[in-house]
N, C-alpha and C positions, 0 to 999 in steps of 0.2 A: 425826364428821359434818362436813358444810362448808355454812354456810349463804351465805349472800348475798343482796343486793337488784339486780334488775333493774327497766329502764323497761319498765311499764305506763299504761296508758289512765288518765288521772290522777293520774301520780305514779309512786311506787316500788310493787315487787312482791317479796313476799319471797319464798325458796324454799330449799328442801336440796336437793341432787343424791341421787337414789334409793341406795339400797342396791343394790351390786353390779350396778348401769347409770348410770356416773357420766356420760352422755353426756345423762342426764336429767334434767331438775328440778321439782321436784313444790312445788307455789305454796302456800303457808302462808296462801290465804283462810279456812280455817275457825277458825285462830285469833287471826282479826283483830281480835276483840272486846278478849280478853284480850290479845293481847302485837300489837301496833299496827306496833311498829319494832323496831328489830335493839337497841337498848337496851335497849327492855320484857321483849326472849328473855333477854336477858345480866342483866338482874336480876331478873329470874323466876327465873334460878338452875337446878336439878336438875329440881323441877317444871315449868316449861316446856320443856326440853332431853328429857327423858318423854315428851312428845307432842311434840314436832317428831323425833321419834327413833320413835315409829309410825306416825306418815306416811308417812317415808323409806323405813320397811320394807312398807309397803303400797303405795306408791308410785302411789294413787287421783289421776287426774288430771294425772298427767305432762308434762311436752312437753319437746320438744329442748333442748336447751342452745344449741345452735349458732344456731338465732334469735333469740339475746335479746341484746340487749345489757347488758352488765352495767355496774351501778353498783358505788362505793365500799359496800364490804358493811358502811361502819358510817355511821350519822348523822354528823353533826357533833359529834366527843366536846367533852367538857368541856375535856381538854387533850391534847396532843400534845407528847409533849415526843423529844427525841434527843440522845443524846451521842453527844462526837465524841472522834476518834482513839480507838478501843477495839478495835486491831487491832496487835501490833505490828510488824509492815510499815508499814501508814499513818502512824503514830506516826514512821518514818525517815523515809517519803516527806514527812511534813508538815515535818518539820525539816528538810529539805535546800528549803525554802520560806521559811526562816525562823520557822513556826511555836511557841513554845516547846512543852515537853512537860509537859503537866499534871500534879501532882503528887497528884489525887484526883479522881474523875469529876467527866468537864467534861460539864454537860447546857449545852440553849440550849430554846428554844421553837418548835416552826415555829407559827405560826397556822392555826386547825383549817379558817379558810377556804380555805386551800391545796389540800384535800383533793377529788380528784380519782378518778375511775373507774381499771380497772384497762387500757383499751384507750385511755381518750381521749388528744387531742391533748394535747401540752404545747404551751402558751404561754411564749413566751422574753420576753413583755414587752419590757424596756428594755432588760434585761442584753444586754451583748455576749460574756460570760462564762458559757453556760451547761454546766452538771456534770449527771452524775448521780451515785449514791451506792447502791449494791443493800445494802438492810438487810435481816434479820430482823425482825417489826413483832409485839408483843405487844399484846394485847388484855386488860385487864385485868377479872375479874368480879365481886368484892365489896371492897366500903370495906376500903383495909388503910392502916394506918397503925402504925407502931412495930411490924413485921414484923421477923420473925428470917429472917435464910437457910433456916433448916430449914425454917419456914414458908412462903415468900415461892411455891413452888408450885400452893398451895390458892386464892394466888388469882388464878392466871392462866385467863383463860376459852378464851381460844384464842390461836392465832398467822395474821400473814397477812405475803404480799410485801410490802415498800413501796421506793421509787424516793425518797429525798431528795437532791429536785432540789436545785440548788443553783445561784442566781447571785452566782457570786465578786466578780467587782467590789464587789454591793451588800455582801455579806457582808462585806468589808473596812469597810465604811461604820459599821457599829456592833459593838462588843466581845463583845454576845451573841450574834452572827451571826444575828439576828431577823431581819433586815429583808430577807437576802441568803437564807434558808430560805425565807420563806412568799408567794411571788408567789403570784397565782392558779396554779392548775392545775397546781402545782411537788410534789404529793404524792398523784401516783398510788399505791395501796394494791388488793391483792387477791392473785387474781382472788374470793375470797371467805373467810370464817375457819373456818380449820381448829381442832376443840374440841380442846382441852388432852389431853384422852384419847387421840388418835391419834399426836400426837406426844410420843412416851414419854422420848426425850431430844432439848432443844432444841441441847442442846451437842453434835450429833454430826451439823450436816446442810449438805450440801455447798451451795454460794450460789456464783453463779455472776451478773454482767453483761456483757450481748454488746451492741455497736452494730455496726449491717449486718449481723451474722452474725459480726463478729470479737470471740472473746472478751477480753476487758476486765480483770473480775475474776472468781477463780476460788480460794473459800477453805473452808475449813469454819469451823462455830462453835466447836466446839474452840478454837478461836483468840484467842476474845475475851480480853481482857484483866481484864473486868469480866463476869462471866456473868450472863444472866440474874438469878438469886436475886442476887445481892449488888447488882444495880440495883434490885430492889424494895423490897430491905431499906434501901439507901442512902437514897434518894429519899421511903420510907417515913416515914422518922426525921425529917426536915424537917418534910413534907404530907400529907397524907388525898389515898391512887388512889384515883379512884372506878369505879366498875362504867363500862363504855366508853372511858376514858382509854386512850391509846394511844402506845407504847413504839418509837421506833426505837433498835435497840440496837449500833448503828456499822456501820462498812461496811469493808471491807478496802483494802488496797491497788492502786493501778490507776485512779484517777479521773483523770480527762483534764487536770485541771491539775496533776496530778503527774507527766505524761511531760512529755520532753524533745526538742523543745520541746511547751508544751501543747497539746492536742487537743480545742478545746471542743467539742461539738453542735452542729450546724448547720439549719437547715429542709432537714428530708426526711430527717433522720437519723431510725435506725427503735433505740430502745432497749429491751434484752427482761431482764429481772431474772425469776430462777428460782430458788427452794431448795426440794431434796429435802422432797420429802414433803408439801408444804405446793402448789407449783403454778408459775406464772409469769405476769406481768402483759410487757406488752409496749406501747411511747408510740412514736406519730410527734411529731418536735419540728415544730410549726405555725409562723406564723408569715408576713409580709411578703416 
């Protein structure tokens, strides 16, 4: 299934796109009592995903897709975390930057206020240096903590697009590239989350970023360097995921400060991030 949240009359509005008229979305009011937000769905678990899953197929109360605007299809998780250089292309392009080459996954933090719809503008803020980054964005659905590889599937809830924007300059500013990660509006996510069940292997799906229409980066997951399972199992062994915490899992090579000379984003650039299966989000860079 794919759910998401759209703006409605007071706020967000939750929805799945119908079964077999994905051009639809069918508004999850009737179980607003019980599951309120896109967290309440994701720890509700099997039982909640049950009835949002006969709705979809009854598809009572439908409307377009194409009139809504869409929200970030998760609240504001707990955390957000991304590791970087997990591509080895970008791992060369980073070192012909000076970069060193991490010797064991390098995560960083974006701040979850970063977090951004899947259409809206980007805000370049202050940087003069703005990136984008096309990741795969996992969505995490039960407490895991001291998870095995074998394990580390059971508790993924879904996957979605996400854009880790990126202002270099600031990101040079501190060692865990916090600061230079989480501008406002620097982590558009979506266009909503596809459930764990639809996509049968995350390691086999083609990711693709285009600015103007010219493509950018153009990889599969296959590539990663760190797959999925051994980031949750990683990460696990430290911390407690919790149900909504959300996973960017590296971005290949091709980000605009990696050519020569760099190519940062400008106001009025149009950036479109895509991977199979899952959908495409697509940001105008705003701005002065």
């Amino acid at each position: 299934m794919k759910l998401l949240r759209y703006a409605a009359e007071g706020g967000a509005g939750l929805g799945v796109l119908q079964s077999g008229h994905e051009d639809k979305v069918v508004p999850l009011t009737s179980l607003a009592h019980d599951f309120p937000t896109m967290l309440s769905i994701i720890e509700g678990g099997e039982a909640a995903l049950s009835k949002v899953r006969e709705l979809a197929g009854v598809g009572e109360g439908a409307i377009d897709l194409a009139g809504l605007r869409l929200l970030a299809p998760l609240e504001r998780p707990g955390k957000y975390l991304a590791i970087g250089m997990n591509y080895a292309k970008h791992i060369a392009e980073a070192k012909r930057l000076g970069q060193p080459t991490p010797d064991s996954q390098f995560w960083f933090n974006k701040q979850t206020s970063c977090l951004s719809g899947p259409f809206d503008e980007i805000d370049p803020g202050v940087t003069e240096q703005l990136d984008y980054e096309a990741e795969l964005g996992v969505v995490i659905g039960r407490a895991a903590k001291g998870v095995t590889e074998d394990q580390a599937k059971d508790y993924v809830f879904g996957y979605v697009v996400a854009n880790d924007v990126s202002a270099r300059d600031w990101q040079k500013r501190s060692p865990t590239f916090t600061l230079g990660k989480s501008f406002d509006t620097h982590g558009p996510i979506g266009p909503w989350i596809v459930t764990a069940d639809e996509i049968l292997n995350p390691h086999a799906l083609q990711l693709r970023c285009l600015v103007n229409g010219e493509v950018r980066q153009d990889a599969n997951t296959s590539e990663l360097v760190y797959n999925v399972w051994q980031q949750i199992s990683y990460l696990s062994t430290a911390f407690t995921l919790n149900p909504g915490d959300l996973l960017a899992t590296g971005t290949p090579s091709g980000v605009g400060i990696g050519m020569q000379p760099p190519r940062f984003l400008k106001q009025g650039d149009v950036v479109r991030c895509e991977i199979e299966g899952i959908g495409a989000i697509e940001n105008r860079v705003g701005g002065q």
